[in-house]
C-alpha positions as a Markdown table, in Angstrom:
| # | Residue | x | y | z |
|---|---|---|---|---|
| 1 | Unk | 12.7 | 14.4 | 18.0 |
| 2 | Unk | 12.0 | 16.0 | 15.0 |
| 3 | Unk | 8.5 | 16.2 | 13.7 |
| 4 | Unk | 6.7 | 14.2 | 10.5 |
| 5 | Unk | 6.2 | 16.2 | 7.6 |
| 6 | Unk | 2.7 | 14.7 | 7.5 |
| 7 | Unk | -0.4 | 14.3 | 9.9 |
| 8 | Unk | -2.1 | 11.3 | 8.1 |
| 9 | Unk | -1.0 | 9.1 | 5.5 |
| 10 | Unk | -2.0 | 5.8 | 3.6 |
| 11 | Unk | 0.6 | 3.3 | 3.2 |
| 12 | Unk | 0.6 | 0.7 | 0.3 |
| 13 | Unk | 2.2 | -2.6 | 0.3 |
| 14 | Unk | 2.6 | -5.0 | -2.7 |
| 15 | Unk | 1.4 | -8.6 | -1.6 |
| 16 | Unk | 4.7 | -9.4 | -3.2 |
| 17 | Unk | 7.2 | -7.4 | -0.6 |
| 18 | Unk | 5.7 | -10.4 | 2.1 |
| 19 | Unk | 6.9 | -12.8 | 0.4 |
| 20 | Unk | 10.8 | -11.5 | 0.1 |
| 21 | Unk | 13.1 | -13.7 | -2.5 |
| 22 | Unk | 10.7 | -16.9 | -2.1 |
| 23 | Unk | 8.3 | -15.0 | -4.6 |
| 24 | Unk | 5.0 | -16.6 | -3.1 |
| 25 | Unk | 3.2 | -16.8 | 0.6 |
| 26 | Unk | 4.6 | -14.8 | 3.5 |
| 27 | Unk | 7.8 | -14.7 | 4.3 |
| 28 | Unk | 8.1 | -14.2 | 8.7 |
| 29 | Unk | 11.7 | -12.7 | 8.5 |
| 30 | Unk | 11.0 | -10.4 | 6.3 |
| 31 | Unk | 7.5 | -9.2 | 7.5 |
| 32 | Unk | 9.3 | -8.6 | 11.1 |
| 33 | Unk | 11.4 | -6.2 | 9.1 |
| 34 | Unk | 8.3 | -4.6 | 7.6 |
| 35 | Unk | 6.6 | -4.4 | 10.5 |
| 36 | Unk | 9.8 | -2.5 | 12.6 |
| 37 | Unk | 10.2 | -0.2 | 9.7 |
| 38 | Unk | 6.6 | 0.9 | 10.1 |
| 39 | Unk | 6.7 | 1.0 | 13.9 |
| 40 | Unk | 9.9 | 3.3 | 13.8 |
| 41 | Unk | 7.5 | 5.8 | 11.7 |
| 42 | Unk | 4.7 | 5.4 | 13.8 |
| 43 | Unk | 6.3 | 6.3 | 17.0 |
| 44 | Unk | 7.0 | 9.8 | 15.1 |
| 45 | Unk | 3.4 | 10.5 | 15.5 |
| 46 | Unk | 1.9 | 10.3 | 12.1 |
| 47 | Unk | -1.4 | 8.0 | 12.3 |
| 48 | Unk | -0.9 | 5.5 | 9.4 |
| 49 | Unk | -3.8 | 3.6 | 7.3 |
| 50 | Unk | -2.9 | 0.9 | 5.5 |
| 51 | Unk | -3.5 | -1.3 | 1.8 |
| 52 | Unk | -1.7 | -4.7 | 1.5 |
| 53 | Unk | -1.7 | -6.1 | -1.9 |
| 54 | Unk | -2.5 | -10.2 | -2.5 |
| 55 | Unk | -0.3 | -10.9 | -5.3 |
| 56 | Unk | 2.2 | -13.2 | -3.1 |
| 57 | Unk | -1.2 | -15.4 | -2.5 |
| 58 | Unk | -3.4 | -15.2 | -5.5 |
| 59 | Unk | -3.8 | -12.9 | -8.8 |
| 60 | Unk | -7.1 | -12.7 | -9.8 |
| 61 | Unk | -5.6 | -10.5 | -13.3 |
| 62 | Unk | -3.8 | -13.8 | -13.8 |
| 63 | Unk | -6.2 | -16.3 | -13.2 |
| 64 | Unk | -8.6 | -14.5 | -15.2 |
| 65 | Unk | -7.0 | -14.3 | -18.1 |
| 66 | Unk | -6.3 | -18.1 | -18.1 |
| 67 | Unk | -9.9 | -18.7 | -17.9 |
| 68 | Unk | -11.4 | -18.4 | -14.6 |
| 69 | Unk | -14.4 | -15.9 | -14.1 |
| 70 | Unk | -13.2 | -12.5 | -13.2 |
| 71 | Unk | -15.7 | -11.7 | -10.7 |
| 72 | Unk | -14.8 | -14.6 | -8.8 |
| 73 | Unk | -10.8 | -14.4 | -9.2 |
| 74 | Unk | -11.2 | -10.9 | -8.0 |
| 75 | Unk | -13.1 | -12.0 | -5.1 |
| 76 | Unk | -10.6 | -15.0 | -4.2 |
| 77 | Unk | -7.4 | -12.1 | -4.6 |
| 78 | Unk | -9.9 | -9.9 | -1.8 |
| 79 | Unk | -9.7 | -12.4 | 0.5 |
| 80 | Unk | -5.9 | -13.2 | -0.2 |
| 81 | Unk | -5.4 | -9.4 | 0.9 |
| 82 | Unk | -7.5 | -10.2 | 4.4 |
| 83 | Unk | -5.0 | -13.0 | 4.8 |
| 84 | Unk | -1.7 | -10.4 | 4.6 |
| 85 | Unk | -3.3 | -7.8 | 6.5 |
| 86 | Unk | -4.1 | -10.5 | 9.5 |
| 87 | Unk | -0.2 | -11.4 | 8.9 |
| 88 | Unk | 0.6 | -7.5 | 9.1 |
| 89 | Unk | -1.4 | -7.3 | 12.2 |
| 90 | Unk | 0.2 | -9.7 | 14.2 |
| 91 | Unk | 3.9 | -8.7 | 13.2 |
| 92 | Unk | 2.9 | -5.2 | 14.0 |
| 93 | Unk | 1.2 | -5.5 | 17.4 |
| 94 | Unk | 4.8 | -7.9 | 18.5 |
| 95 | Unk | 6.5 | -5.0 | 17.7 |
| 96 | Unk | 4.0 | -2.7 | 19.8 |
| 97 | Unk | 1.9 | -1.3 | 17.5 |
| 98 | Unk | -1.9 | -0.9 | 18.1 |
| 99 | Unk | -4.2 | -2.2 | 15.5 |
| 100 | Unk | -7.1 | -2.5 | 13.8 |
| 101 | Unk | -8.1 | -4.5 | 10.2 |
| 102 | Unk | -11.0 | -3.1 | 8.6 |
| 103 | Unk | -12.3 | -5.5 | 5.8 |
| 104 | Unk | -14.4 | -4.2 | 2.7 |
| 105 | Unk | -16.3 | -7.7 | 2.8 |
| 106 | Unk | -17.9 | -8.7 | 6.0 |
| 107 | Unk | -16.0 | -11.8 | 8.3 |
| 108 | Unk | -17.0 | -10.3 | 11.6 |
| 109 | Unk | -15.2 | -13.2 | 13.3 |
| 110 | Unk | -11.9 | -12.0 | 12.3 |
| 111 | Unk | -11.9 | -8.5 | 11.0 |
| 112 | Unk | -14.0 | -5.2 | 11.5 |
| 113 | Unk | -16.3 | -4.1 | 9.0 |
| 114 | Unk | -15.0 | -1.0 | 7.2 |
| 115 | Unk | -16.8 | 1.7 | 8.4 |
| 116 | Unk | -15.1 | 5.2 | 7.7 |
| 117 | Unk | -15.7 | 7.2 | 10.7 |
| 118 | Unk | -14.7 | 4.5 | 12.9 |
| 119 | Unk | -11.5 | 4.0 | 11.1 |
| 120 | Unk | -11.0 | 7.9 | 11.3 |
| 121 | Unk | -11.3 | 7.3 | 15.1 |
| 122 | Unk | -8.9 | 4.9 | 15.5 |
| 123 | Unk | -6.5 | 7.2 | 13.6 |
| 124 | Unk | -7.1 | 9.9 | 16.0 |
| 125 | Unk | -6.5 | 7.6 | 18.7 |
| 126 | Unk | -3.3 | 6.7 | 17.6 |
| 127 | Unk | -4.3 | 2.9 | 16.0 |
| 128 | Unk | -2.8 | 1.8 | 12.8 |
| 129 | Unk | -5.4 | 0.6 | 10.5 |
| 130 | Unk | -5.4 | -1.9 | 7.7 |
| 131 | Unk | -7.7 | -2.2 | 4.6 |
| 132 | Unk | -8.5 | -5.5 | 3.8 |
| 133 | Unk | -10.6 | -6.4 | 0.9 |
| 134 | Unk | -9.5 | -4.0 | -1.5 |
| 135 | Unk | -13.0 | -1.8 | -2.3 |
| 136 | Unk | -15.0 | -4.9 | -1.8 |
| 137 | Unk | -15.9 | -4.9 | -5.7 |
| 138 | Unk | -14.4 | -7.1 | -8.6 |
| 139 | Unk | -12.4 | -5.0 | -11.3 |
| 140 | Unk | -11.1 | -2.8 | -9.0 |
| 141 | Unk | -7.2 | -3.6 | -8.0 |
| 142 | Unk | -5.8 | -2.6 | -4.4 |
| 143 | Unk | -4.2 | 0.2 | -5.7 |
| 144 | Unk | -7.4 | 1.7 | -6.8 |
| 145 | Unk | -8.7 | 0.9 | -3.2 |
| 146 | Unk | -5.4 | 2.8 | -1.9 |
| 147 | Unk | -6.5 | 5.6 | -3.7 |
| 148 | Unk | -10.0 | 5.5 | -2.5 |
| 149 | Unk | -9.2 | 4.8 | 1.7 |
| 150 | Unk | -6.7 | 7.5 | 1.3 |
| 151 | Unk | -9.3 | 9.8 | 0.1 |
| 152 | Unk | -11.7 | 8.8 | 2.4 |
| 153 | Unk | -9.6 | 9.3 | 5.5 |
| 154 | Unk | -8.4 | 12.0 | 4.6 |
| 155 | Unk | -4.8 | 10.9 | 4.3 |
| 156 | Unk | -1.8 | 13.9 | 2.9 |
| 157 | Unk | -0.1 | 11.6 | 0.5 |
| 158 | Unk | -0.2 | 8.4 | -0.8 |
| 159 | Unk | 3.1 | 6.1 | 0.0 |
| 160 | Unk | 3.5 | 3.3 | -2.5 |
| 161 | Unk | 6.2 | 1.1 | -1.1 |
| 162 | Unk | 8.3 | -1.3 | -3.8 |
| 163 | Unk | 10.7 | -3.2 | -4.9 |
| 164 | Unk | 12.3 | -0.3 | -6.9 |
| 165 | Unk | 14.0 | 2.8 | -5.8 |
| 166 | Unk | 11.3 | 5.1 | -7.6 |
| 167 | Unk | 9.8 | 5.8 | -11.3 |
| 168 | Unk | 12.1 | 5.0 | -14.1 |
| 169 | Unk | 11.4 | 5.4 | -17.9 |
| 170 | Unk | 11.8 | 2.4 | -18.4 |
| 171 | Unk | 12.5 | -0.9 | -16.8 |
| 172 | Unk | 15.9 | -0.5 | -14.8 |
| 173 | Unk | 16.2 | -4.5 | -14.1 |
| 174 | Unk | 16.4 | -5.0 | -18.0 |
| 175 | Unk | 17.7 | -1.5 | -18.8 |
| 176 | Unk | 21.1 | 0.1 | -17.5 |
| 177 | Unk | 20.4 | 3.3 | -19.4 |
| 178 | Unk | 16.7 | 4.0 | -17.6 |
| 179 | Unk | 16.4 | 7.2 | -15.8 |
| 180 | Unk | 15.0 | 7.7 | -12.9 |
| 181 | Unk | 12.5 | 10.6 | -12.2 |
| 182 | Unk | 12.4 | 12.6 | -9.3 |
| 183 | Unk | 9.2 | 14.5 | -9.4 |
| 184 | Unk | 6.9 | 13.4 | -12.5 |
| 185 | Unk | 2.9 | 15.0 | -12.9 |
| 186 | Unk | 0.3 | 12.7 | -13.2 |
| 187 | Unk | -0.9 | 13.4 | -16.6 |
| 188 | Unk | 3.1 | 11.9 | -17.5 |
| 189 | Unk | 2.4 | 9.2 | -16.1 |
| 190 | Unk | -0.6 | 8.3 | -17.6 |
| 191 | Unk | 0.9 | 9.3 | -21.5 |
| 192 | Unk | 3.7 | 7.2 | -20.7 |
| 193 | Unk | 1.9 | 3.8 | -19.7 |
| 194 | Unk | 4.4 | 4.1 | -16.8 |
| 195 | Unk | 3.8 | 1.2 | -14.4 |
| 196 | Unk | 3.3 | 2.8 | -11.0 |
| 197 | Unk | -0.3 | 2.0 | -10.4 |
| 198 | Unk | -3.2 | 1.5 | -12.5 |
| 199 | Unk | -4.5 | 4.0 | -14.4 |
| 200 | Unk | -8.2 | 4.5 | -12.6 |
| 201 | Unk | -6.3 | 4.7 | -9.6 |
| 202 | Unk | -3.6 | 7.6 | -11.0 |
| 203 | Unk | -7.0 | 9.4 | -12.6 |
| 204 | Unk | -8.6 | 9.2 | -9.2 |
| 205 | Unk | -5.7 | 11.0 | -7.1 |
| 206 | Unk | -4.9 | 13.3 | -9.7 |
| 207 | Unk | -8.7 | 14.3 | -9.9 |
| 208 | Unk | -8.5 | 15.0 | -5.9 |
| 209 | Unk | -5.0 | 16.4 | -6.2 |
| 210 | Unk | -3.3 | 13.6 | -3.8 |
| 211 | Unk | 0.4 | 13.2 | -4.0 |
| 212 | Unk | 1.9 | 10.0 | -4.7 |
| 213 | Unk | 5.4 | 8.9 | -3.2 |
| 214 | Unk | 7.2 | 5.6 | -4.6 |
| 215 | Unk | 9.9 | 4.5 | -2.5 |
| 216 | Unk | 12.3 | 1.1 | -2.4 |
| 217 | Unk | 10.6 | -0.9 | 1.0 |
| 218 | Unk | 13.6 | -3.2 | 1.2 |
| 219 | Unk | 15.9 | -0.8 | 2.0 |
| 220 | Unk | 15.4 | -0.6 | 6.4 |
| 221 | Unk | 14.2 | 3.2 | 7.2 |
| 222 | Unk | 12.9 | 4.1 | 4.1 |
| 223 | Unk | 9.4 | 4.6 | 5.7 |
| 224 | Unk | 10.6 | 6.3 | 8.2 |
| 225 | Unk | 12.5 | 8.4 | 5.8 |
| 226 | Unk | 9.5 | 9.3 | 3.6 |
| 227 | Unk | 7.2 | 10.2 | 6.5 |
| 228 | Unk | 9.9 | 12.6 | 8.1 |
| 229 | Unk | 9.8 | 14.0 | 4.3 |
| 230 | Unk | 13.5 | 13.4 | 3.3 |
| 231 | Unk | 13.8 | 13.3 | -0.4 |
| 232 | Unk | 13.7 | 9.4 | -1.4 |
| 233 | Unk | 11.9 | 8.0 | -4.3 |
| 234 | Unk | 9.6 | 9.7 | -6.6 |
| 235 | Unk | 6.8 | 12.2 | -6.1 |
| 236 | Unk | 3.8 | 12.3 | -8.6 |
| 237 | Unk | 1.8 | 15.4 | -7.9 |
């Protein structure tokens, strides 16, 4: 078989691709189909840490800015993301995948604590390891935490799995006309208010010079596909 074009990467999952067309909660159909995709690329080799978004379960962004405390709607989306990665967990170990969830706030009766050279360990030994909690602080989103986790681990790339195909100029649900970039530089992305991540978390890889590959989840084998490096999506480097 052929080989991964990566050692180590960090995979990102919207809270929102769980949920499928029902648009909220967790969808068990389509997180089996996750959870496959992601087992096909692990059995390539390449040791895979993970970030799973909470926005199927709670927004703390949204709640906030109807009112609620933003400390404490960030906190309540933290836990939302423990929630999916104990979903992701259990769809990935039915389809034979070793794992490990590695919270940023402390529940020892359900998940580990995050502790970087023990998730580094379970890498090398061939265990797929999720990040619950996002960084453990409030104002920080999970792609910010992505960022971070991939940083700390060491991970080659950053893999931001979607809804859409890659980066477009503009929105291509509302706009026939958008284009689609193939390659873009982080400093573009940034000028152009493009919405691929948030901002800190675009500063913070292109500050450490770590790729970032967008990709359309729903389409079966795309994962697979980005970690044997065929050209899908868009790269930001």
């Amino acid at each position: 078989m052929k080989r991964p074009a990566y050692k180590r990467v960090l995979l990102k999952l919207s809270g929102e691709a769980l949920a499928g067309k029902q648009g909220t909660g967790i969808n068990t159909t389509v997180l089996k189909v996750i959870a496959k995709d992601i087992s096909d690329a692990h059995k390539t080799g390449v040791e895979i840490g993970m970030v799973i978004g909470g926005g199927n379960i709670f927004r703390g962004v949204a709640a906030s800015a109807e009112g609620m405390d933003r400390a404490s709607s960030d906190y309540m989306g933290m836990l939302a993301t423990v929630i999916n990665s104990l979903a992701v967990q259990d769809a990935l170990e039915k389809a034979g995948v070793p794992t490990r969830v590695q919270s940023a706030i402390a529940m020892a009766e359900v998940a580990e604590p995050y502790i970087r050279r023990r998730a580094m360990r379970h890498l090398e030994k061939g265990r797929l390891v999720i990040f619950g909690g996002g960084t453990g602080n409030p104002y920080f989103t999970t792609d910010t935490a992505a960022s971070l986790r991939a940083m700390e681990i060491n991970a080659e790339i950053i893999m931001k799995a979607t809804k859409v195909d890659g980066i477009y100029d503009k929105d291509p649900v509302k706009h026939s006309d958008a284009k689609k970039f193939a390659q873009i530089s982080y400093i573009e992305v940034l000028n152009k208010g493009l919405q691929v991540m948030d901002s800190t978390a675009i500063s913070l890889c292109m500050d450490n010079k770590l790729p970032i590959l967008t990709f359309d989840l729903t389409i079966p084998g795309n994962i697979l596909k980005a970690v044997m490096g065929e050209k899908i999506g868009t790269l930001v480097q």
